[in-house]
TILO-217974 format. One record per residue (C-alpha): x, y, z; residue number from 1. Coordinates in nm, 3 decimals, padded with zeros to 5 digits. Each point is the difference from the previous one (the first is absolute). Example, Ala and Ser with C-alpha at 12.3 -4.5 7.8 and 13.67 -1.06 7.14 Angstrom:
REM TILO-217974
    east   north      up seq
  01.230 -00.450  00.780   1
  00.137  00.344 -00.066   2
This chain:
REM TILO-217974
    east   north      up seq
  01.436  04.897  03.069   1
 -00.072  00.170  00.328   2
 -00.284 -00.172  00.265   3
 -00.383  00.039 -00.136   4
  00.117  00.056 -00.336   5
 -00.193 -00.200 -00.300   6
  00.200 -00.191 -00.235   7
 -00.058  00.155 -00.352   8
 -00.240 -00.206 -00.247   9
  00.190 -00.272 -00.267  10
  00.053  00.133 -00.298  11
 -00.216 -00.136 -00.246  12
  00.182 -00.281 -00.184  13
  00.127  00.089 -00.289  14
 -00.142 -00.146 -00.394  15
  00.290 -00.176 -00.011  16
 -00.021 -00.193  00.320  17
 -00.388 -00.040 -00.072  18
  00.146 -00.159 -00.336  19
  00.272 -00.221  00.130  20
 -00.302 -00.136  00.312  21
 -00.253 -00.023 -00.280  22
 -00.124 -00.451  00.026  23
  00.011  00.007 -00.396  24
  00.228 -00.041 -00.281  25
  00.052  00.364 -00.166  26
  00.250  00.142 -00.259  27
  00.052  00.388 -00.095  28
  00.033  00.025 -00.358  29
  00.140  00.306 -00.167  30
 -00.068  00.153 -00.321  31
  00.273 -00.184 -00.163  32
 -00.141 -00.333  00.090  33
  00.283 -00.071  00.266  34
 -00.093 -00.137  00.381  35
  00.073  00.307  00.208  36
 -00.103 -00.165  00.350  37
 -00.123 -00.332  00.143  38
 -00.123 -00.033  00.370  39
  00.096 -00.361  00.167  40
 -00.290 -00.157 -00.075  41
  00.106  00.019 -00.370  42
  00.334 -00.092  00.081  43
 -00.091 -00.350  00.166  44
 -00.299 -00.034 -00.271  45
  00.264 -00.006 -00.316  46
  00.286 -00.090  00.193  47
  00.197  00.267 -00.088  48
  00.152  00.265  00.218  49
 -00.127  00.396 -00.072  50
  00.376  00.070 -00.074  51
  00.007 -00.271 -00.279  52
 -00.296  00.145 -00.154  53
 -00.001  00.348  00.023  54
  00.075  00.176 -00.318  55
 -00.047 -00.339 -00.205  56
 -00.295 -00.014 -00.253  57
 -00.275 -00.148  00.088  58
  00.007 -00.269 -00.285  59
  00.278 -00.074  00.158  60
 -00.156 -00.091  00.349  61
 -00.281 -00.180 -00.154  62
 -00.267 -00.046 -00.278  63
 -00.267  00.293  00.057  64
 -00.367 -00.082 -00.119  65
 -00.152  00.140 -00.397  66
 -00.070  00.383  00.066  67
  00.274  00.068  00.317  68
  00.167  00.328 -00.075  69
 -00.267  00.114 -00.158  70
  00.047  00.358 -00.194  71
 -00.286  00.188  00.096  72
  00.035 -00.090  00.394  73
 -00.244 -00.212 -00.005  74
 -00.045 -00.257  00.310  75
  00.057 -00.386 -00.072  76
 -00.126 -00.325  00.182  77
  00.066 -00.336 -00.089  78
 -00.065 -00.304  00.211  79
  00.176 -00.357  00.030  80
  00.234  00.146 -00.247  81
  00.339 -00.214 -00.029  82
  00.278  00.332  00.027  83
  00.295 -00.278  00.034  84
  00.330 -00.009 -00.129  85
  00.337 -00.176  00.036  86
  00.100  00.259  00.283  87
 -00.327 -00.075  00.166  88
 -00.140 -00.383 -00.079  89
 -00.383 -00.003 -00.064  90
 -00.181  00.227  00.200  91
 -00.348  00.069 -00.043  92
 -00.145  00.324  00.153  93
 -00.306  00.243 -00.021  94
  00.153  00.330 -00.176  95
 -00.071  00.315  00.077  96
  00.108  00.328 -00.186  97
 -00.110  00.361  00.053  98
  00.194  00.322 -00.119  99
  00.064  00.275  00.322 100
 -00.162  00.275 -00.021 101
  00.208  00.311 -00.119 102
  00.269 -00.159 -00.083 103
 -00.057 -00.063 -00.392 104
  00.214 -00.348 -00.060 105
  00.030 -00.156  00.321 106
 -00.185 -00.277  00.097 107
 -00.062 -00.293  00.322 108
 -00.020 -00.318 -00.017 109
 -00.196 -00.230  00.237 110
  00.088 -00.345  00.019 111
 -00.204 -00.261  00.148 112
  00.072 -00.399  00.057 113
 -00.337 -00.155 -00.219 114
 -00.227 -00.160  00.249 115
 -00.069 -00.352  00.069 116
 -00.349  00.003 -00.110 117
 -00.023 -00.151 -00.356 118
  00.010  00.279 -00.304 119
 -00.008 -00.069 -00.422 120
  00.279 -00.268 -00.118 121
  00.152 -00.002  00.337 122
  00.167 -00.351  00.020 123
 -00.122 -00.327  00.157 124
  00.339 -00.076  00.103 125
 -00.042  00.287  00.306 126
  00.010 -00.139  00.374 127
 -00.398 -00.016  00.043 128
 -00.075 -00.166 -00.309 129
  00.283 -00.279  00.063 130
 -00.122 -00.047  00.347 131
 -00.353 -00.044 -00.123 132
  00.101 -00.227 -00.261 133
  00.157 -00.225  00.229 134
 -00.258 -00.011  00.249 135
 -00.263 -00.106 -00.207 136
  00.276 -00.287 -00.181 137
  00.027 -00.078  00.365 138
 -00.357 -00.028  00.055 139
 -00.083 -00.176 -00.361 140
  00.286 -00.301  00.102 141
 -00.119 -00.035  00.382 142
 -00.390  00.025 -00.030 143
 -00.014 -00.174 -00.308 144
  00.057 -00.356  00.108 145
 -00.133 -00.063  00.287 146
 -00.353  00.111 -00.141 147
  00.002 -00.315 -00.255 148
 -00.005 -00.180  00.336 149
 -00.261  00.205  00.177 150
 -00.245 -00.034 -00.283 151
  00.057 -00.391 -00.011 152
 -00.047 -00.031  00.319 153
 -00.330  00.183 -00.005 154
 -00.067 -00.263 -00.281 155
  00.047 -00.277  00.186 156
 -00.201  00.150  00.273 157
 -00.292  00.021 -00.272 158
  00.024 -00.380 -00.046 159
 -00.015 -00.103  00.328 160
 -00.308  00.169  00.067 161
  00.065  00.359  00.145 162
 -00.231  00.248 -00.069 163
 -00.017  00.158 -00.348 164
  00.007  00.359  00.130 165
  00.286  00.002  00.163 166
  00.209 -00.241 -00.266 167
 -00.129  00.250 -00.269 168
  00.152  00.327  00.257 169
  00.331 -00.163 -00.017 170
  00.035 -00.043 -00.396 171
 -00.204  00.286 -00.045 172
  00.282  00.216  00.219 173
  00.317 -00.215 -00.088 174
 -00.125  00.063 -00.386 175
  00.003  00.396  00.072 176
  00.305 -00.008  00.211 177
  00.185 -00.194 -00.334 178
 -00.133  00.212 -00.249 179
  00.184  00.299  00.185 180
  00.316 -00.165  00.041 181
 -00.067 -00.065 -00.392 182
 -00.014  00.373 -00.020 183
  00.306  00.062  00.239 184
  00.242 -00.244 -00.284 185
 -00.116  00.173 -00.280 186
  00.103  00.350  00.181 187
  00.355 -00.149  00.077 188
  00.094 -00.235 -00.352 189
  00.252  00.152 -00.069 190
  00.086 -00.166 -00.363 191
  00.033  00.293 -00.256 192
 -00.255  00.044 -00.275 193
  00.005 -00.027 -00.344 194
 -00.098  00.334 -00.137 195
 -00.050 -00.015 -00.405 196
 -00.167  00.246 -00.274 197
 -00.361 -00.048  00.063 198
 -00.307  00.145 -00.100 199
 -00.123  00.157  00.300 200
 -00.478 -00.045 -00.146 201
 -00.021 -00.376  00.043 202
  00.116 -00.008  00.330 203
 -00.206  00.280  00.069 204
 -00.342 -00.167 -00.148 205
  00.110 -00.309  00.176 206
 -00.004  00.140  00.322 207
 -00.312  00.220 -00.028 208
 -00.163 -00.330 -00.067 209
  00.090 -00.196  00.264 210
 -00.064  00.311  00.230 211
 -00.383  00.028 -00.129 212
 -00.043 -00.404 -00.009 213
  00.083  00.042  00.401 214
  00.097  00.261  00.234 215
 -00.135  00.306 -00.213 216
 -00.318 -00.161 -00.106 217
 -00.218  00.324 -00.025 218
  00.210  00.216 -00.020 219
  00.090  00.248 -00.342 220
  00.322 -00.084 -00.098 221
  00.113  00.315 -00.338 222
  00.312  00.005 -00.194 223
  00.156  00.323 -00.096 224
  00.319 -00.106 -00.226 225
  00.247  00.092 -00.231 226
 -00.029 -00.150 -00.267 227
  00.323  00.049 -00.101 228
  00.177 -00.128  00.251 229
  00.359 -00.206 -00.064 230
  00.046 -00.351  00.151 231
  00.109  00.035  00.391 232
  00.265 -00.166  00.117 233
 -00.174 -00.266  00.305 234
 -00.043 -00.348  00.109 235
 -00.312 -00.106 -00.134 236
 -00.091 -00.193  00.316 237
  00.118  00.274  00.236 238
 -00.175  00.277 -00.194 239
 -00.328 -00.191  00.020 240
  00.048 -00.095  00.350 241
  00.029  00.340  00.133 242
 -00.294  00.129 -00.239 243
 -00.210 -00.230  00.162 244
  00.093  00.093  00.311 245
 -00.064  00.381 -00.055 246
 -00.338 -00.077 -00.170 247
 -00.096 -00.190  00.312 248
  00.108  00.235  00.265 249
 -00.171  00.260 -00.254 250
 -00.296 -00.186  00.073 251
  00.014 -00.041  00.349 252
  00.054  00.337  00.042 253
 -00.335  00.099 -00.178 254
 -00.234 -00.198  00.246 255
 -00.184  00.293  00.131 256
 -00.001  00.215 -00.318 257
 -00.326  00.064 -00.180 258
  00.130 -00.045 -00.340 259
  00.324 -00.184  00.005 260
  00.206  00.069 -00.273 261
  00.357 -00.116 -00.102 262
  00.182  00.129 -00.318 263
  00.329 -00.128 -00.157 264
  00.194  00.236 -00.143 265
  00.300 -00.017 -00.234 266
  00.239  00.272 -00.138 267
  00.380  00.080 -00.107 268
  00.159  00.234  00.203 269
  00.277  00.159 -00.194 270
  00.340  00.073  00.171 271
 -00.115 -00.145  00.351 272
  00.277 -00.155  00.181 273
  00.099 -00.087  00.325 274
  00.393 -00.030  00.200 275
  00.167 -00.306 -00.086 276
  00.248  00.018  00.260 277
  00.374  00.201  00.050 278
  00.197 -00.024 -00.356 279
 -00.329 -00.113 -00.230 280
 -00.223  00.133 -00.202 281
 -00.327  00.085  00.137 282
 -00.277 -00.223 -00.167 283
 -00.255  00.066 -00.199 284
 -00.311 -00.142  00.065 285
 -00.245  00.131 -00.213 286
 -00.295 -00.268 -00.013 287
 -00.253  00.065  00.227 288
 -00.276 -00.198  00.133 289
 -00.299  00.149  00.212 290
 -00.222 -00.185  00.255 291
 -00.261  00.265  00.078 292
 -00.302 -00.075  00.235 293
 -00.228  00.281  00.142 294
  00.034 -00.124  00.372 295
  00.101  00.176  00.311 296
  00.393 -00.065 -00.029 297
  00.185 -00.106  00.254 298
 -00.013  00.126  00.398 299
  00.237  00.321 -00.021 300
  00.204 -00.196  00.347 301
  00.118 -00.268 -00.259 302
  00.032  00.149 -00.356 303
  00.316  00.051  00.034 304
  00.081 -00.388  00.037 305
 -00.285 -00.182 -00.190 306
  00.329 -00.237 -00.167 307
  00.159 -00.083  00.342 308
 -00.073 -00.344  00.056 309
 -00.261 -00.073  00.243 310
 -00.157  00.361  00.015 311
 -00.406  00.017 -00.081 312
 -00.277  00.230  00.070 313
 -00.208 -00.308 -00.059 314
 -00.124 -00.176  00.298 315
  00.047 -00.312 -00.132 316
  00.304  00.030 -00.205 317
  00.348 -00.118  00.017 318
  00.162  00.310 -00.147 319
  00.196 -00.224 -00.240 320
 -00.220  00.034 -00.337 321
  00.138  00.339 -00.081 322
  00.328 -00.093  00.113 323
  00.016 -00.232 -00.220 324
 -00.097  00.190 -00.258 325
  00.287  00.250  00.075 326
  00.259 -00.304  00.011 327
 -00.099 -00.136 -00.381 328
  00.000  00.368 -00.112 329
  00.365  00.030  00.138 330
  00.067 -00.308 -00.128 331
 -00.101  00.108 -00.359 332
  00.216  00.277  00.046 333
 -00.266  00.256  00.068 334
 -00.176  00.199  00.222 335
 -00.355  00.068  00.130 336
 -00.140  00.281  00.179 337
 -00.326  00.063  00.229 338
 -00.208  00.312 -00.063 339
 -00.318  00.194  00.070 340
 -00.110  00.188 -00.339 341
 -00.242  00.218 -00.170 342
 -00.325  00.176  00.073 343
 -00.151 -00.231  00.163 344
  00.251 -00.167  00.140 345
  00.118 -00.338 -00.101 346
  00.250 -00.235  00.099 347
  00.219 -00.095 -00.238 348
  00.310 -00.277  00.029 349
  00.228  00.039 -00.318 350
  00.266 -00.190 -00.154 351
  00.289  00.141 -00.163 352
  00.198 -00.288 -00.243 353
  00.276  00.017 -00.222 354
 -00.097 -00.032 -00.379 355
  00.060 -00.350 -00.180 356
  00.245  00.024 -00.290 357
């Protein structure tokens, strides 16, 4: 290059080095269903080296989601899905598919780690969860005693003559402090349950009673139910617990509404089933339970984690009632989900159980 000359312009990179720089997971697929290419990303993702896994089947690599491959070319998403194997270990990623364009067979897939924030029947046992668990266990065993002492002090201060205002601030607060440490053990008792063949209406009447004998006084409570329903398979206790708990946030939820309404709703969902985990069946879970009340929902900043522990769009709240109810579902072996349905909208918190035998 002689003085005052300009260097030429970079080529423009070519698809393959866009590919191989590309911060996500992707396979080539070819008409035959074989891997064709896989950029690093996908590489350190599965653990497996492009070489290895070129020219393998896919079903070989991993466990692709209902619909992949589809004939027609048709795109496929599925989230949180489990795609592990023994060549991988669990992995659970967001999965996406799309045919390319003029090129009748081929396909790429997207791969993408699932997120921390909590999605359906994603375990308890993940880092956040465990470190909330023990934080409030922590709190529970530390707090706990030294408020029996607080609050007998304040009663001895009572019978010597202090002021009744102030005695009755201390129980008054050392009662409300206790009561949420009362919530914090039941989020973190960890003793299984006990689930049996139950008939899913009692426990449903029970609760709507003790909702309108309290918290929901005033408000309409309907039933929409199947009334053939099987038994579920639940813990009595636990079941009621967390109905009671959904009918009261229900309520809560409807204190500026005109016309307040909650319905419970009951129906058999045929073939629904969720993962189960690498090597199992996936489960069915075809009793479902509605808790519908024509609030405002959640804030959209937070609907994503309504059962993380200690989250609430209340300004009062502990963000542990729905977290609880999340844990006994688990517990059950369930699920339960948080939705905004219908025309109008309504929010609605369902329960998906496995059917007593």
């Amino acid at each position: 290059m002689r003085p005052g000359d300009t260097a030429p312009p970079p080529e423009a990179p070519s698809y393959g080095e866009l590919f191989a720089g590309l911060p996500i997971a992707i396979l080539v697929i070819d008409p035959a269903g074989h891997v064709a290419n896989a950029n690093s990303e996908c590489e350190l993702l599965l653990n497996l080296s492009e070489r290895a896994m070129r020219g393998l089947p896919l079903a070989a690599i991993f466990t692709s989601p209902p619909g992949a491959g589809d004939e027609q070319g048709r795109a496929v998403s599925a989230f949180d899905f489990d795609i592990g194997t023994e060549r991988t270990g669990r992995l659970r990623v967001d999965y996406y598919e799309t045919p390319i364009a003029d090129r009748p067979g081929w396909r790429v897939i997207a791969l993408h780690p699932s997120g921390e924030s909590r999605r359906v029947g994603q375990s308890a046992e993940r880092g956040g969860a465990r470190a909330a668990i023990g934080a409030a266990a922590m709190l529970a065993h530390e707090i706990k005693n030294p408020l029996s002492g607080i609050r007998g002090a304040a009663q001895l201060l009572a019978g010597e003559g202090a002021g009744p205002e102030l005695t009755t601030l201390i129980t008054d607060e050392v009662d409300r402090i206790a009561a949420l440490i009362d919530k914090m053990q039941d989020f973190t008792d960890q003793r299984p349950l006990n689930p049996r063949a139950s008939n899913i209406y009692p426990l449903l009447d029970h609760a709507r009673r003790v909702a309108q004998a309290g918290f929901a006084q005033g408000i309409a409570i309907e039933e929409s139910f199947d009334p053939s329903l099987p038994p579920v398979l639940a813990d009595r206790d636990a079941l009621l617990q967390l109905l009671i708990n959904l009918l009261k946030n229900a309520a809560e939820a409807l204190d500026d509404v005109k016309a307040p309404r909650i319905l419970l709703r009951t129906a058999y969902r045929h073939g629904l089933a969720v993962d189960a985990g690498p090597g199992q069946a996936r489960r069915p879970l075809p009793i479902e339970l509605c808790v519908i009340d024509n609030g405002p929902g959640a804030p959209a900043d937070i609907a994503d984690h309504l059962f993380d522990p200690f989250v609430s769009g209340k300004p009062e709240g502990q963000g542990l009632g729905l977290a609880l109810v999340d844990k006994l579902v688990r517990d059950m072996g369930g699920v339960v989900q948080y939705a905004r349905e219908g025309a109008p909208e309504m929010t609605v918190f369902r329960i998906l159980l496995a059917r007593g035998e």
